[in-house]
C-alpha positions as CSV (number, residue, x, y, z in Angstrom):
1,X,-66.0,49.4,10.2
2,X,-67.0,52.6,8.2
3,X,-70.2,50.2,6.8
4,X,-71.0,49.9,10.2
5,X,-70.7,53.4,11.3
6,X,-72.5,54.7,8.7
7,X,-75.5,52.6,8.5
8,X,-78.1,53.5,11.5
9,X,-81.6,52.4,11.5
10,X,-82.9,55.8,9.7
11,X,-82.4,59.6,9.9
12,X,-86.3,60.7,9.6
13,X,-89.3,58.9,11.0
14,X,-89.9,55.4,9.9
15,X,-93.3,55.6,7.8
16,X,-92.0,58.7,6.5
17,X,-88.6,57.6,5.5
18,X,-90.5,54.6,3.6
19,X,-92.7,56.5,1.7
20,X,-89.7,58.8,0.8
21,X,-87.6,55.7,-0.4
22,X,-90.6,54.1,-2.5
23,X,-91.0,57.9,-4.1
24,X,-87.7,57.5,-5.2
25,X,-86.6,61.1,-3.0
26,X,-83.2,61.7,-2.0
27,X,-81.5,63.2,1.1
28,X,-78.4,64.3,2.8
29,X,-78.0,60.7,4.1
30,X,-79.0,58.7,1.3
31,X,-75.8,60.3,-0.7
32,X,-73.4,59.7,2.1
33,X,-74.4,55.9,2.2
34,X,-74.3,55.6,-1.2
35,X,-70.9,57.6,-1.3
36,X,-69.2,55.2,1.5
37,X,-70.7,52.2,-0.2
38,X,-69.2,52.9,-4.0
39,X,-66.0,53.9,-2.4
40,X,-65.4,50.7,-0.6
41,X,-66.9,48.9,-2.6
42,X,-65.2,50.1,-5.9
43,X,-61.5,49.8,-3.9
44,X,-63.2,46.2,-3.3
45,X,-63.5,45.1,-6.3
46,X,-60.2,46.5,-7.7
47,X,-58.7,44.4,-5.0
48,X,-60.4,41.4,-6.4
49,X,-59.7,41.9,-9.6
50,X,-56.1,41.6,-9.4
51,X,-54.1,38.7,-11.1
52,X,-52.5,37.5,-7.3
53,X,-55.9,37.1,-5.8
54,X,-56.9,34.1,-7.5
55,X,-56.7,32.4,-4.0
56,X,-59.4,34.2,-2.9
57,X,-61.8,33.2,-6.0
58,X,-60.5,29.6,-5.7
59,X,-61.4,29.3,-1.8
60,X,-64.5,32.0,-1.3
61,X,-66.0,31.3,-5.2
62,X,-68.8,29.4,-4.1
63,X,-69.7,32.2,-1.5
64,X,-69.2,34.9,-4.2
65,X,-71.0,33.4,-7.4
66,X,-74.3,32.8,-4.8
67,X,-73.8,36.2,-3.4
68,X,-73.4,37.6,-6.9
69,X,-76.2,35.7,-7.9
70,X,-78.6,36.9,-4.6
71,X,-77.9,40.7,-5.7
72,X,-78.9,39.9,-9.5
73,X,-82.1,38.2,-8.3
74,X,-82.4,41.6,-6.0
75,X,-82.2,43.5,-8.6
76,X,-83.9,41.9,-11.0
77,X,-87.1,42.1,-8.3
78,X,-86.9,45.8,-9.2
79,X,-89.3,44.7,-12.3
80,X,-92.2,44.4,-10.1
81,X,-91.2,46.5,-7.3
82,X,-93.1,49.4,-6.2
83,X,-90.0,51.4,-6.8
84,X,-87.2,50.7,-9.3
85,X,-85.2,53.5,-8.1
86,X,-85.7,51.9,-4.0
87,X,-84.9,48.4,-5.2
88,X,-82.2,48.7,-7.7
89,X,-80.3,51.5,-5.0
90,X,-80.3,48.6,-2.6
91,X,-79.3,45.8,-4.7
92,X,-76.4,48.0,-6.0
93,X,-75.5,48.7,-2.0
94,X,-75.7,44.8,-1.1
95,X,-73.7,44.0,-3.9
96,X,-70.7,46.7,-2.8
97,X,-71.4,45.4,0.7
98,X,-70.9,42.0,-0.2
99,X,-67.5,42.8,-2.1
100,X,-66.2,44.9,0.7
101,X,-67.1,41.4,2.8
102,X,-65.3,39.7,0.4
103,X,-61.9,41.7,0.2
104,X,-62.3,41.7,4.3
105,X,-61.6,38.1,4.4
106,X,-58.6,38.1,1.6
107,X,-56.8,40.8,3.6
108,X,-57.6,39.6,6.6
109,X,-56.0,36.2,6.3
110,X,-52.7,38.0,5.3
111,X,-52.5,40.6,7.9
112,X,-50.6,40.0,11.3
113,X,-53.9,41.2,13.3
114,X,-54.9,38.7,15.0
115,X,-58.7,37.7,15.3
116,X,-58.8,38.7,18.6
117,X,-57.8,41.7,18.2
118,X,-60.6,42.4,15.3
119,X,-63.3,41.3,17.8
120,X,-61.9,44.0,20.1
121,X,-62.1,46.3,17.0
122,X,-66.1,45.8,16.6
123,X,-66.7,46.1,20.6
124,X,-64.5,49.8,20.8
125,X,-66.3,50.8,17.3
126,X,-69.9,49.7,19.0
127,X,-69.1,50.8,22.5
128,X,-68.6,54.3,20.3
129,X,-71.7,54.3,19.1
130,X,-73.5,53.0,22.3
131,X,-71.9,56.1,24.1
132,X,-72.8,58.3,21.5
133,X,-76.5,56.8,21.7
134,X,-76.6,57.5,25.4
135,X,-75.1,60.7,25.1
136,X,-77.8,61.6,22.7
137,X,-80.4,60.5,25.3
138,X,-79.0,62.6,27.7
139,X,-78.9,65.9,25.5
140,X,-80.9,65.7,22.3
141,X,-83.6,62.7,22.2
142,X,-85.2,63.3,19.0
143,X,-84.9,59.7,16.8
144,X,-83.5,58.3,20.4
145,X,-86.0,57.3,22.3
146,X,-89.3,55.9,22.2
147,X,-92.2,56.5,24.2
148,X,-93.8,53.0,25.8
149,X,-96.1,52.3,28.2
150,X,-93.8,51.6,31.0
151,X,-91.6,54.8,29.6
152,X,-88.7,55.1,27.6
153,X,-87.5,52.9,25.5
154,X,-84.2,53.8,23.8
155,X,-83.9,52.7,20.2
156,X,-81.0,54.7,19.2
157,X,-82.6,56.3,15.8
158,X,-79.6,58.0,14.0
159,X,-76.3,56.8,15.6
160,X,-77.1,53.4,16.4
161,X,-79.3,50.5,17.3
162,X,-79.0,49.2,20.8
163,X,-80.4,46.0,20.9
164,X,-77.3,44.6,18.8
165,X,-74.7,46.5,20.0
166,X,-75.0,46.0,23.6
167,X,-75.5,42.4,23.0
168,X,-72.1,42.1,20.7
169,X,-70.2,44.1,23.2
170,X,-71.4,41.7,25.8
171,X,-70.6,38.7,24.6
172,X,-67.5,39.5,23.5
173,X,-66.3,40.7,27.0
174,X,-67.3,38.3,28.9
175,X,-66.1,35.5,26.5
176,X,-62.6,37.7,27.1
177,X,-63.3,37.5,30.6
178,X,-64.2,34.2,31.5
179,X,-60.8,32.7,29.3
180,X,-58.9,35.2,30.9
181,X,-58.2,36.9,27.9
182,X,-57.8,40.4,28.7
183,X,-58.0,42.2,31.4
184,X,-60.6,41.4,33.9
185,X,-60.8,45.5,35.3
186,X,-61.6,46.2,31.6
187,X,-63.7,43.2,30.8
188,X,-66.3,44.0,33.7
189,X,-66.4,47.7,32.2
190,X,-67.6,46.5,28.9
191,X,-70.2,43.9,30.8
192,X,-71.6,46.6,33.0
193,X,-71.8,48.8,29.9
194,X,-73.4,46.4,27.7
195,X,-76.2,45.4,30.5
196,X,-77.0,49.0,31.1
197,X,-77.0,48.9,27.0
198,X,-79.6,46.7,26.6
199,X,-81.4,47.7,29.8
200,X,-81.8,51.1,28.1
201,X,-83.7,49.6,24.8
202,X,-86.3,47.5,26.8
203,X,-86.5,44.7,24.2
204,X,-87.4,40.9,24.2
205,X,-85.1,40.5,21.8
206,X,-81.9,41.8,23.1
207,X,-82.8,40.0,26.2
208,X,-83.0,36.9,24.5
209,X,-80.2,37.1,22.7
210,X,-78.2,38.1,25.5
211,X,-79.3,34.9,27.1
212,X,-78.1,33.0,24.4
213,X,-74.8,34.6,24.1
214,X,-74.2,34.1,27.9
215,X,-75.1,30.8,27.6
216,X,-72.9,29.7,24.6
217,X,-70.2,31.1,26.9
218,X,-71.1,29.3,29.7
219,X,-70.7,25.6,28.1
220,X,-67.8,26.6,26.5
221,X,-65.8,27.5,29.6
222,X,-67.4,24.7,31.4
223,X,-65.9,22.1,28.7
224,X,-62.9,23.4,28.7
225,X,-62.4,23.4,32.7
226,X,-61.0,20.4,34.6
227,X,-63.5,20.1,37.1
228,X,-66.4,20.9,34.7
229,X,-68.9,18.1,36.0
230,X,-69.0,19.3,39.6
231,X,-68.8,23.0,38.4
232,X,-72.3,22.0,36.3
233,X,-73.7,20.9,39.3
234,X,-73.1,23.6,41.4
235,X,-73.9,26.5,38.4
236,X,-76.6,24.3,37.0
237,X,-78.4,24.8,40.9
238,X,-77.2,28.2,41.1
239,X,-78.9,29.3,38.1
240,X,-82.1,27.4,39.0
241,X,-82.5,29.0,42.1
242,X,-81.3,32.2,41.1
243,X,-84.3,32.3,38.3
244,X,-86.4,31.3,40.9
245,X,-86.0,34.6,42.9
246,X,-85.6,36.7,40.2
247,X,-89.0,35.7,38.9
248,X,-90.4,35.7,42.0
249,X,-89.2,39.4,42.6
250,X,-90.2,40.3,39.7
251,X,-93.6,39.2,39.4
252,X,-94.1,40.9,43.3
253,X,-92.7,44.0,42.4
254,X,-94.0,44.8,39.1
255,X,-90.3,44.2,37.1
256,X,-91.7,42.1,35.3
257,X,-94.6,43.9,33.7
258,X,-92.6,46.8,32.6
259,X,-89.4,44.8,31.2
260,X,-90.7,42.0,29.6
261,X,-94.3,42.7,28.8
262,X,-93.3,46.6,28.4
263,X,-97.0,47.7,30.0
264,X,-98.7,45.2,27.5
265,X,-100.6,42.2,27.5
266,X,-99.1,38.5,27.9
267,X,-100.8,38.0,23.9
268,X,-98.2,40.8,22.6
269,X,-95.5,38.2,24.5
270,X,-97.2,34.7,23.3
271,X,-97.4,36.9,19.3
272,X,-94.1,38.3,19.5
273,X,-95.7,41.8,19.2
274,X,-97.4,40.6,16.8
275,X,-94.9,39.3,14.7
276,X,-96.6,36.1,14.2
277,X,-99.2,37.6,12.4
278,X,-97.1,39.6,9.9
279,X,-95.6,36.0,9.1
280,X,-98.4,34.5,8.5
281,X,-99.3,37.7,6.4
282,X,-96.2,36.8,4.5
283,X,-96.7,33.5,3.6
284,X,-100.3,33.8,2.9
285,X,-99.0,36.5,0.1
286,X,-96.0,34.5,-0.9
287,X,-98.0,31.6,-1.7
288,X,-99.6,33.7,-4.2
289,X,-96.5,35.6,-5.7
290,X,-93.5,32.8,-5.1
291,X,-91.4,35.1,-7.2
292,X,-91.0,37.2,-4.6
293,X,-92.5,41.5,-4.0
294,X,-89.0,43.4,-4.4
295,X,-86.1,43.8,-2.4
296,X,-86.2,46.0,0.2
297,X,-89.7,47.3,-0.9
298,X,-91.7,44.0,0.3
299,X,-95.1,44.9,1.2
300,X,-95.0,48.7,1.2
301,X,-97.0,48.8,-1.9
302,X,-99.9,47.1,-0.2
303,X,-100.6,50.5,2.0
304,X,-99.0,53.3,0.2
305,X,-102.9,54.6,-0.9
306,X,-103.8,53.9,2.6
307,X,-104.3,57.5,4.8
308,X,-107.1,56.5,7.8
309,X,-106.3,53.0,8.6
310,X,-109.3,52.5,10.9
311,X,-111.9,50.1,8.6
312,X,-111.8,46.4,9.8
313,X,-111.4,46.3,5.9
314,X,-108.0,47.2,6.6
315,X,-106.9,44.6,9.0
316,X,-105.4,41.1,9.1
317,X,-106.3,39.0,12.3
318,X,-106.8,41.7,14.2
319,X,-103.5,44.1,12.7
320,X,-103.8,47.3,10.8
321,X,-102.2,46.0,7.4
322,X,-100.7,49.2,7.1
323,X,-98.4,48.0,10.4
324,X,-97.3,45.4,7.6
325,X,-94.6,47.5,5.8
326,X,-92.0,44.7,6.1
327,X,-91.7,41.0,6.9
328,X,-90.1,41.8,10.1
329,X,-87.8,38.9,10.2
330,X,-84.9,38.7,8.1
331,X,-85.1,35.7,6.8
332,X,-88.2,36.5,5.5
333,X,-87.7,39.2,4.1
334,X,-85.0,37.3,1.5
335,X,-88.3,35.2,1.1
336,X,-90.2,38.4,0.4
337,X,-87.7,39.9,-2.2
338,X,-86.8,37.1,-4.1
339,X,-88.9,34.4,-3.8
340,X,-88.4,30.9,-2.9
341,X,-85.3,31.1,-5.3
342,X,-83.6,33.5,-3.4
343,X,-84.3,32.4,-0.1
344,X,-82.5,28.8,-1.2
345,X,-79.6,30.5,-2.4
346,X,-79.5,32.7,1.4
347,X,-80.0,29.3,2.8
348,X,-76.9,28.3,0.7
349,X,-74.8,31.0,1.8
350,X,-75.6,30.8,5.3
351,X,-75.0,26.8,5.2
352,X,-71.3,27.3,4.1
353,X,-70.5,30.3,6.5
354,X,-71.4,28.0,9.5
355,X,-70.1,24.5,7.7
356,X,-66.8,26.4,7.8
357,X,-66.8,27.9,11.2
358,X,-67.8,23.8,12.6
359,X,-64.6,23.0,10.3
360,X,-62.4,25.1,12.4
361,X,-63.8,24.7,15.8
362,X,-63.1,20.6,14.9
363,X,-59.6,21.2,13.8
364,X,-56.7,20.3,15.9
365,X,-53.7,21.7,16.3
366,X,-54.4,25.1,15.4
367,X,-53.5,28.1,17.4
368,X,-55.8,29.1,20.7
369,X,-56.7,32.2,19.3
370,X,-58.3,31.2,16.4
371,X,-59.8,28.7,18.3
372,X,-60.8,31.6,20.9
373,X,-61.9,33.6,17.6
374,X,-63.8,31.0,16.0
375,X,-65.7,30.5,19.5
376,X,-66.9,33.9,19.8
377,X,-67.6,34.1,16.1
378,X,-69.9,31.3,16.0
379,X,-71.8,32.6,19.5
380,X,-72.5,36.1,18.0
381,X,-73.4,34.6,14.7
382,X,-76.3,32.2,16.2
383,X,-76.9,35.5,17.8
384,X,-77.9,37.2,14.8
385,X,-79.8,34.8,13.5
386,X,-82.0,34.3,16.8
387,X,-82.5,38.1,16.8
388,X,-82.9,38.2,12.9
389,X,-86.2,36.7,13.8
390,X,-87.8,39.7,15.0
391,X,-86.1,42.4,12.9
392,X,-85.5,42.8,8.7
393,X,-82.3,44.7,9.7
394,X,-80.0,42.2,9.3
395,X,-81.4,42.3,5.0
396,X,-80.7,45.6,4.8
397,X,-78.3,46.8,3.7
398,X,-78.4,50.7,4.8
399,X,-79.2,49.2,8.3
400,X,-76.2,48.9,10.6
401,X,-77.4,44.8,12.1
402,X,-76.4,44.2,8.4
403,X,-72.9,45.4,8.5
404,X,-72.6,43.7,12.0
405,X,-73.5,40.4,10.3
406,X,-71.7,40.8,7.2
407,X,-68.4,41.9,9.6
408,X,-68.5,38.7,11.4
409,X,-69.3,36.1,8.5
410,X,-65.9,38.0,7.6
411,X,-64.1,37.3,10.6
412,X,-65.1,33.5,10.2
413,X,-64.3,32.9,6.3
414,X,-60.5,34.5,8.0
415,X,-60.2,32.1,10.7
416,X,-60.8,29.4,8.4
417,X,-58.5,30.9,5.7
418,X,-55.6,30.6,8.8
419,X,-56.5,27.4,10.5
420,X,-56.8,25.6,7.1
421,X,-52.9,27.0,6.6
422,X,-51.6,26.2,10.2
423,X,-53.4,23.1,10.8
424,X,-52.0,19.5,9.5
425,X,-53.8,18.1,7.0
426,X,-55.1,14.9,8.4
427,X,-54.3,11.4,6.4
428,X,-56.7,9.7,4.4
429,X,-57.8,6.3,4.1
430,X,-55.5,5.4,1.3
431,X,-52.4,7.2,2.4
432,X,-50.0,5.6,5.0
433,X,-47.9,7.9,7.3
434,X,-43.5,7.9,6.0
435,X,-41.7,5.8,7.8
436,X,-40.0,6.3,10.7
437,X,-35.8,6.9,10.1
438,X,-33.9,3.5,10.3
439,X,-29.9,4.2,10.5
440,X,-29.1,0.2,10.0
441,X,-31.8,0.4,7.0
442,X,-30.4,3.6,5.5
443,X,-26.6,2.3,5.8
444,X,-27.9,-1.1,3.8
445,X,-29.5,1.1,1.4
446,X,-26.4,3.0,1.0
447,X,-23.8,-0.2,0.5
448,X,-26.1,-1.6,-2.0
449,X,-26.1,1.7,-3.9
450,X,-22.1,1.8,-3.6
């Protein structure tokens, strides 16, 4: 939770706060992380170290030795980096990161607090910081807001990033609310708070990943239901016609110009703001350097020298390359680090995270609130990736998407550490079940014996 709190977007402007990083210069908040970071991380790894954790190594070693080896390629990058200092600080801060992860999921499987209740944990810590966002706006706005055509967009700078948090909170509350989980008072609060949330940051993005949370919440509830053919009809015709009027509304009224196009063209929709071309920027240049650019550095180098920006010598398919500071998707930007080598091995990780979260939503006989957990887990996870798409944040480790992720690939790795406990270990093909108790058979047994 502190990860989280403590790692917003950036403190200073963005093109400023990269040039300051690839000079290797040092500020107020730049020792707190790091502070925060070698603290957990160094109780982390004592933790780990012990002689009674060899559970942990024996059931999460896979996870650790390609995590271990993602920060060595990280740092290793630093070689070619446009700043050691940049790239080897990072790699040191994913690597803490990644043990405090680690030591998350031992204790967690131990401790009496149920997943539920850690999911309601990460929606009061980013409800907190969503508050503390809007109360920002509504007093000091500098490193808030952001000016856009249609008018202000709400970022969250400093404190915290809005297009995940309102999402997470979202999805967790109404997941709580449709299962009648909590209480439903409470749970449209956090909804309401959440929409207004991501209403304030005016991205695609959140809106899209809203959508997807909604709907992973919507075929869950309607599986579980007793009537859940009919109720499919009757939502599946709701929704249709509601999306009908809505778009119809908001192509009349001009909603639709200033939420989803944000005052722009329908080619800064159809490009993802122009996201498209950045990719295609980083695979062009990947092709040529498949051992990656340095972590958390990427591309930087390409612009540093770079003061007027305004030559067509400059551009890539129309974009000012100095726009291209990152790969602006997350998954890319492993690609970018590391290479092709260190995006298999993120690959890797991510493949076992979700083959064990499928492993408990298949089990039987495990407790409905792992179950629940597991659910919501899985939903805000395909979340993250979705939205990873359009954002490095979720790389980075001084970014607070990151500790998000990092907080809920924990809270799976536990609810598999329990279910695997709980749940009956099913028969094989070779075994055959004990036999049932036979008093005539036992008392035979018995006189022969005698």
């Amino acid at each position: 939770m502190l990860l989280i709190a403590s790692g917003p977007p950036m403190l200073r402007d963005e093109r400023r706060g990269a040039l300051a990083s690839l000079q290797g210069q040092i500020d107020a908040w730049i020792l707190w992380q790091l502070a925060v970071y070698a603290l957990a991380g160094g109780l982390a790894l004592l933790y780990l170290a012990g002689p009674l954790r060899r559970g942990v190594h024996r059931r999460n070693g896979p996870l650790l030795a390609l995590s271990g080896f993602l920060c060595l390629l990280f740092a290793t990058s630093s070689l070619w980096s446009p700043s050691i200092v940049a790239t080897l600080s990072m790699s040191l801060l994913l690597g803490l990161a990644m043990l405090v992860t680690a030591q998350f999921a031992s204790t967690g499987a131990r401790l009496d607090h149920g997943a539920l209740d850690l999911l309601g944990a990460l929606r009061l810590l980013a409800g907190v910081l969503m508050g503390l966002v809007m109360l920002a706006y509504l007093t000091d706005q500098r490193g808030i807001v952001q000016w856009v055509p249609t008018g202000i967009r709400v970022r969250g700078g400093r404190l915290g990033v809005q297009q995940t948090l309102g999402p997470t909170v979202f999805v967790i509350s109404l997941y709580f609310l449709a299962f009648g989980l909590r209480n439903r008072a409470t749970e449209l609060f956090w909804i309401a708070f959440s929409l207004a949330a991501v209403w304030m940051a005016r991205t695609r993005a959140a809106y899209v990943t809203v959508a997807i949370g909604a709907l992973g919440v919507w075929v869950l509830w309607i599986r579980t239901h007793p009537e859940r053919r009919r109720l499919m009809q009757k939502l599946l015709l709701t929704s249709i016609v509601a999306s009908i009027l809505l778009a119809l509304v908001a192509a009349f009224s001009g909603l639709l110009q200033a939420t989803w196009y944000r005052g722009g063209s329908a080619d800064s929709v159809t490009t993802l703001s122009h996201r498209t071309t950045v990719w295609s920027w980083t695979f062009r240049e990947i092709a040529e350097r498949p051992w990656g650019f340095g972590y958390s550095t990427g591309f930087r180098n390409m612009f540093l020298n770079i003061d007027a920006v305004t030559s067509d010598a400059y551009r890539y398919e129309g974009l000012l390359v100095e726009r291209i500071g990152e790969a602006h998707n997350s998954h890319l930007e492993v690609l970018v680090a590391a290479g092709w080598t260190g995006f298999a091995i993120y690959l890797g990780i991510l493949g076992i995270v979700v083959h064990r979260g499928v492993r408990v939503l298949r089990m039987r006989g495990i407790s409905a609130e792992l179950r629940h957990g597991a659910r919501v887990a899985m939903i805000l996870l395909a979340m993250f990736m979705v939205d990873g798409m359009t954002t490095s944040s979720y790389a980075l480790p001084t970014r607070q998407p990151f500790g998000i992720l990092l907080f809920v690939i924990g809270l799976v790795l536990i609810i598999e550490a329990r279910a695997s406990v709980r749940a009956p270990r099913p028969l094989s093909l070779v075994e055959t079940p004990p036999d049932a108790p036979d008093p005539q058979r036992d008392a035979s047994a018995a006189a022969r014996s005698a």
